[in-house]
C-alpha positions as CSV (number, residue, x, y, z in Angstrom):
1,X,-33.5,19.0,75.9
2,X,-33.6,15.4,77.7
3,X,-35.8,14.2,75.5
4,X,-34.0,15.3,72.0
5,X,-30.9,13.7,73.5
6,X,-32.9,10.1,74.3
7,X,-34.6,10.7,70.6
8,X,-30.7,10.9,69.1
9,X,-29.5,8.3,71.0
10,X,-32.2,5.9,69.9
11,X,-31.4,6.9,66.3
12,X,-28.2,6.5,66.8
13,X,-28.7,3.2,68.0
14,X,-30.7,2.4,64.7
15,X,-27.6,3.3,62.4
16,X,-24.7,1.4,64.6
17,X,-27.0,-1.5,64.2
18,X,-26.5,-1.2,60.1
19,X,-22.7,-0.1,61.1
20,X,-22.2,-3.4,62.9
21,X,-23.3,-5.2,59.7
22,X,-21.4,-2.9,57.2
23,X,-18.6,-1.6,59.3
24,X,-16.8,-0.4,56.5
25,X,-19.6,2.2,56.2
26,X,-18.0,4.3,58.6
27,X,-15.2,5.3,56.2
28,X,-18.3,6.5,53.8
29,X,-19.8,8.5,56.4
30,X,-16.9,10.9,56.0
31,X,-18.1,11.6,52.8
32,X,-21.6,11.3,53.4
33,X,-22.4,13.8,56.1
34,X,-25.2,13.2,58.1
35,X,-25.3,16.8,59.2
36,X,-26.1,17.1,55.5
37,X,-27.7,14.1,54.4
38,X,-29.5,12.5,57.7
39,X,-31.9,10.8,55.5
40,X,-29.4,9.3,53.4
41,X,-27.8,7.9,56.8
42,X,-31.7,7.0,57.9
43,X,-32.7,4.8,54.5
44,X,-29.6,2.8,54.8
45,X,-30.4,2.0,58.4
46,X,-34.3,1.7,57.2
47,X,-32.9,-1.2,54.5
48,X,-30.9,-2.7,57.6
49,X,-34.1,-3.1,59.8
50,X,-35.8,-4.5,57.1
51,X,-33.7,-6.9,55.8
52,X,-32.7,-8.2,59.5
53,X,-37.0,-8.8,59.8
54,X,-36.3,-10.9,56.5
55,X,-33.6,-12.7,57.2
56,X,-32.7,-12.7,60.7
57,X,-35.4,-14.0,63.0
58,X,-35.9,-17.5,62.7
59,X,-40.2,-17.7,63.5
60,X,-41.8,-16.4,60.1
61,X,-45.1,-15.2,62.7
62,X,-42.6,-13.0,64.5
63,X,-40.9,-11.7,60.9
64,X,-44.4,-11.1,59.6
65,X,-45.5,-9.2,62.8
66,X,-43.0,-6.8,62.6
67,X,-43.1,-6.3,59.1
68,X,-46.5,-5.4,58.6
69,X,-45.6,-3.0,61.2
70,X,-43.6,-1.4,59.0
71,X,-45.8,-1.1,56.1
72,X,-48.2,0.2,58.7
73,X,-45.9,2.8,59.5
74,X,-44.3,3.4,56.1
75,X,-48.2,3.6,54.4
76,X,-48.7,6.2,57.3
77,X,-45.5,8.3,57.7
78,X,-45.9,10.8,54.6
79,X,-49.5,12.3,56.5
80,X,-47.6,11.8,60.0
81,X,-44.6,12.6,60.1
82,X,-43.6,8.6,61.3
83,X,-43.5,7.1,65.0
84,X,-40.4,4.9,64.2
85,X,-37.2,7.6,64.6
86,X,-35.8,6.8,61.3
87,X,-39.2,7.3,59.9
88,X,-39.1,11.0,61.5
89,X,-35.9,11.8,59.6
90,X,-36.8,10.5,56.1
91,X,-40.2,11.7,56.3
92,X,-38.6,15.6,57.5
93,X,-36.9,15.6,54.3
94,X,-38.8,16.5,50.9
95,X,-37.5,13.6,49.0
96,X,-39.4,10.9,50.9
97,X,-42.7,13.1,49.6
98,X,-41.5,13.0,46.0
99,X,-41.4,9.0,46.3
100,X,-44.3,7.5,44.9
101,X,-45.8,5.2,48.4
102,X,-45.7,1.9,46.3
103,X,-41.6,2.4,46.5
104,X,-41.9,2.2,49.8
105,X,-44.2,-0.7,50.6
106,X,-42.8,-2.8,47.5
107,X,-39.6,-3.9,50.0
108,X,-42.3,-4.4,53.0
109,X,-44.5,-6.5,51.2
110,X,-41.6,-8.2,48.9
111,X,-40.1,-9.4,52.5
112,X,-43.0,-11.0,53.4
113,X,-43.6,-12.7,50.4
114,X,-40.1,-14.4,50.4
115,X,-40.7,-15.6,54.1
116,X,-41.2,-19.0,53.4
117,X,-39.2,-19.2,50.2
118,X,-36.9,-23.1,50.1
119,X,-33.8,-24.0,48.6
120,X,-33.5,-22.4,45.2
121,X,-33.1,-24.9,42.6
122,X,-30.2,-23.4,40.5
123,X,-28.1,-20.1,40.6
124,X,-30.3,-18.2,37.9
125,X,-33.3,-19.2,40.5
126,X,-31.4,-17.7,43.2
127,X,-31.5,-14.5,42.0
128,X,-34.4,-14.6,40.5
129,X,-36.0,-15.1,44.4
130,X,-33.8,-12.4,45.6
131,X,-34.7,-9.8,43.2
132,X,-38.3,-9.0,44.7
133,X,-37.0,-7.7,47.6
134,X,-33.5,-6.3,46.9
135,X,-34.4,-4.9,43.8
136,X,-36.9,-3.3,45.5
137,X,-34.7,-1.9,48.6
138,X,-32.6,-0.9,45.3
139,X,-35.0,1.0,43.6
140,X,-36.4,2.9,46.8
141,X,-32.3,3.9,47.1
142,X,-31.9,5.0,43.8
143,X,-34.9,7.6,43.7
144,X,-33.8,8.9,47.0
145,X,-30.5,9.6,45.9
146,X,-31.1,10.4,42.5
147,X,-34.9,11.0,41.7
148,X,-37.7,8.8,40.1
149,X,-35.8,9.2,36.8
150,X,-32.8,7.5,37.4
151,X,-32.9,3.3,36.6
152,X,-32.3,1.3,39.2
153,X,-31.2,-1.8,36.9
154,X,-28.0,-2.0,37.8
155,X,-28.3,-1.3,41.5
156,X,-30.9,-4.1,42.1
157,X,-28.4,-6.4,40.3
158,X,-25.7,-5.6,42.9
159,X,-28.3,-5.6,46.0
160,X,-28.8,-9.1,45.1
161,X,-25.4,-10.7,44.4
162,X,-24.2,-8.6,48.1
163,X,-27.0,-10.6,49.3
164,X,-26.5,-14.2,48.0
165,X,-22.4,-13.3,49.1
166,X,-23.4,-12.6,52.9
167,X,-25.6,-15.6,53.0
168,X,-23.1,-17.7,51.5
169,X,-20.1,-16.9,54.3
170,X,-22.6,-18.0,57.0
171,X,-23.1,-21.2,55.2
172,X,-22.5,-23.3,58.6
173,X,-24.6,-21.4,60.7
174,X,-27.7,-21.7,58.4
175,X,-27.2,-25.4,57.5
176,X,-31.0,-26.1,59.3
177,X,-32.4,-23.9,57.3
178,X,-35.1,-24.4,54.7
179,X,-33.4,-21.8,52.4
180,X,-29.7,-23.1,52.0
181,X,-26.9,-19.8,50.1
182,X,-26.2,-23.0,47.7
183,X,-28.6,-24.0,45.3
184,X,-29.6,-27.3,44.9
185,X,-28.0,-28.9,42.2
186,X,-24.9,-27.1,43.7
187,X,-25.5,-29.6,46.5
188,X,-26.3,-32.7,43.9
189,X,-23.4,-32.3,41.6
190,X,-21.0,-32.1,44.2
191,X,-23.0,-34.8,46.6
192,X,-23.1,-32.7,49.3
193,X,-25.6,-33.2,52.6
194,X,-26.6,-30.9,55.0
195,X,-24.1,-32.2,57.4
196,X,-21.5,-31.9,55.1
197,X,-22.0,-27.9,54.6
198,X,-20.8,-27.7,58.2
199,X,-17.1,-28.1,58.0
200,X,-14.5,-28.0,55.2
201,X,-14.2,-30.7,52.7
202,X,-13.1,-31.1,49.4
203,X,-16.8,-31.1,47.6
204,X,-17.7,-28.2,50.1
205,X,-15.0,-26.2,49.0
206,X,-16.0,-27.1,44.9
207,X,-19.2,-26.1,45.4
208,X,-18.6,-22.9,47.1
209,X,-15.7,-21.7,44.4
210,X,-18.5,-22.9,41.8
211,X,-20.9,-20.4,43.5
212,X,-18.6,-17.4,43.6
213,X,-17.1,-18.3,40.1
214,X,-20.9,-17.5,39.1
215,X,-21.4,-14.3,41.6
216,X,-18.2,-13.3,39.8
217,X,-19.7,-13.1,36.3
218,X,-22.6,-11.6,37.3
219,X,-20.9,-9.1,38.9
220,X,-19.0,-8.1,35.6
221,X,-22.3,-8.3,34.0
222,X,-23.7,-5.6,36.1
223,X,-21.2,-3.2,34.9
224,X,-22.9,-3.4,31.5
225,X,-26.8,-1.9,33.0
226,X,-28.0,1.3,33.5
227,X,-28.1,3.5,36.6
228,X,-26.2,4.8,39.1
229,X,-25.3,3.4,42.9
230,X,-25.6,5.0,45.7
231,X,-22.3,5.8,47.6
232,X,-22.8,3.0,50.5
233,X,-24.3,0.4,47.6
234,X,-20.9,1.1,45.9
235,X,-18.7,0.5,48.8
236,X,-20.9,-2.9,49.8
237,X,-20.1,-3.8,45.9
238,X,-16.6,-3.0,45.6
239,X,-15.6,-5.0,48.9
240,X,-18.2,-7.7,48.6
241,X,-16.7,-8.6,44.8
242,X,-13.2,-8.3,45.7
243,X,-13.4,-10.5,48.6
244,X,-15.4,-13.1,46.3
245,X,-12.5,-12.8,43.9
246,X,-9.7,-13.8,46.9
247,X,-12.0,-16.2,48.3
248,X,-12.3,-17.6,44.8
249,X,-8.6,-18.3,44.3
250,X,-8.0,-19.4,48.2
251,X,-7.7,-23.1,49.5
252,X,-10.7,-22.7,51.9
253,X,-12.9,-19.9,50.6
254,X,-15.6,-19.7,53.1
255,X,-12.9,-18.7,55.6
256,X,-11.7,-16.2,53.4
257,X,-15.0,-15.0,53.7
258,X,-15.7,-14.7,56.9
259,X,-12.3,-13.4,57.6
260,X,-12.7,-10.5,55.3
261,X,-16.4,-9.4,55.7
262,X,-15.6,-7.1,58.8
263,X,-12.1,-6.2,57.6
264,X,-11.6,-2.8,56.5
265,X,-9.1,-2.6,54.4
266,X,-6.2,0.4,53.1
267,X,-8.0,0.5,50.1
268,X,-11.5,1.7,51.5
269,X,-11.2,5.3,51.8
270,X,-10.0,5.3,48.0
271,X,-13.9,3.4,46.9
272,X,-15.5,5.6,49.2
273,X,-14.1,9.1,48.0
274,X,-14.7,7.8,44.2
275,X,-18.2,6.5,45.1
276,X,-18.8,9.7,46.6
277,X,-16.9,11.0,43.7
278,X,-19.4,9.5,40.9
279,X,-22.3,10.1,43.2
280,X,-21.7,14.0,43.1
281,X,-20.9,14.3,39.2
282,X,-24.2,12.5,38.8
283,X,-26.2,14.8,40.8
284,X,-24.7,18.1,39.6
């Protein structure tokens, strides 16, 4: 009994990690029972781990360490069972089987690749290098949720442009980088140094509002592809564009930003009951 109660603990640790990222994921999980649906819970908190490997520790030996953990583990889960916890609960559950094992390495292997990737060198490059790995993470969701058949166009689409939002509002923070959220003839057109992206300015501000002027039409593009999204994908879309579109219009958009990235708004239980909504007409 002990144990089981350290095992849930630990997991639970794994999914208030993804929580603390998406806090507005809470409101979902009232329509996305994990009583019901642990692995649904599990791959969202699987994507989390991956992404913070990818992105969030600064040595690339350290990032590639742990990563080709994971595609140890992932390569080795459907025969085992898994070692990682959320491994143990996607792996209990018959739809990791029916996943071919190239859908689950492709995000492993795709975040390893990217590693090293620099500035990109206009926004069509920018997501372009995004798309490897969250179209991958994409298309992994959409067969969990909704089988092999189901296209995962249009959810890779919105993986990346939630992406290349979240690195934009921590802009300042990632300034030393080699990979910059702007692109670089962002930075040339508007003249803008490194030192510059720090602190609020008039060219900062251009730039940014230039950047979410073109996440903004790509988000109306996606509308236009094929496939469903997952409920939590659809929440992470719904907010992530609406805040672009305030951000867009406001004096000093990267605060906007960074204001409204953990807010939860009124609004959020109304996207999450018709994500869940559209999620459960698709499956019936």
């Amino acid at each position: 009994m002990i144990e089981l109660v350290e095992q849930n603990a630990v997991l639970q640790g794994f999914i208030d990690k993804w929580l603390a990222v998406q806090p507005r994921q809470r409101v979902a999980l009232a329509f996305v029972d994990g009583r019901c649906y642990p692995g649904h819970i599990a791959l969202a908190a699987l994507e989390q781990e991956l992404l913070g490997a990818a992105y969030g520790i600064r040595e690339p030996q350290v990032a590639t360490a742990k990563l080709n953990w994971w595609a140890e583990e992932l390569a080795g889960a459907p025969a085992s069972g898994g070692r990682h916890p959320l491994s143990q609960v996607l792996f209990d559950d018959e739809r990791a089987h029916a996943i071919a094992s190239e859908l689950w390495l492709a995000p492993v292997l795709a975040a390893m690749a990217q590693l090293e990737q620099g500035t990109a060198a206009d926004f069509p490059a920018q997501v372009e290098a995004a798309l490897p790995l969250h179209g991958a993470l994409a298309a992994l969701e959409t067969a969990w949720w909704y089988g092999a058949e189901a296209s995962p166009a249009r959810a890779s689409r919105v993986a990346v442009l939630n992406h290349l939002l979240h690195a934009l509002l921590r802009l300042p923070q990632d300034v030393e980088r080699d990979r910059l959220p702007l692109p670089m003839a962002r930075l040339a057109r508007h003249g803008l140094s490194r030192v510059q992206l720090r602190s609020h300015g008039a060219a900062r501000q251009q730039a940014i509002k230039a950047q979410l002027d073109d996440l903004l039409a790509s988000w109306q593009e996606s509308a236009t592809l094929a496939g469903p999204l997952s409920v939590f994908r659809a929440l992470e879309s719904r907010h992530a564009c609406g805040l672009a579109r305030r951000a867009a219009r406001a004096g000093d958009a990267l605060a906007v930003l960074q204001a409204g990235q953990s807010r939860t708004a009124l609004t959020t239980a109304l996207q999450a009951w018709q994500a869940a909504r559209a999620w459960r007409r698709y499956v019936a």
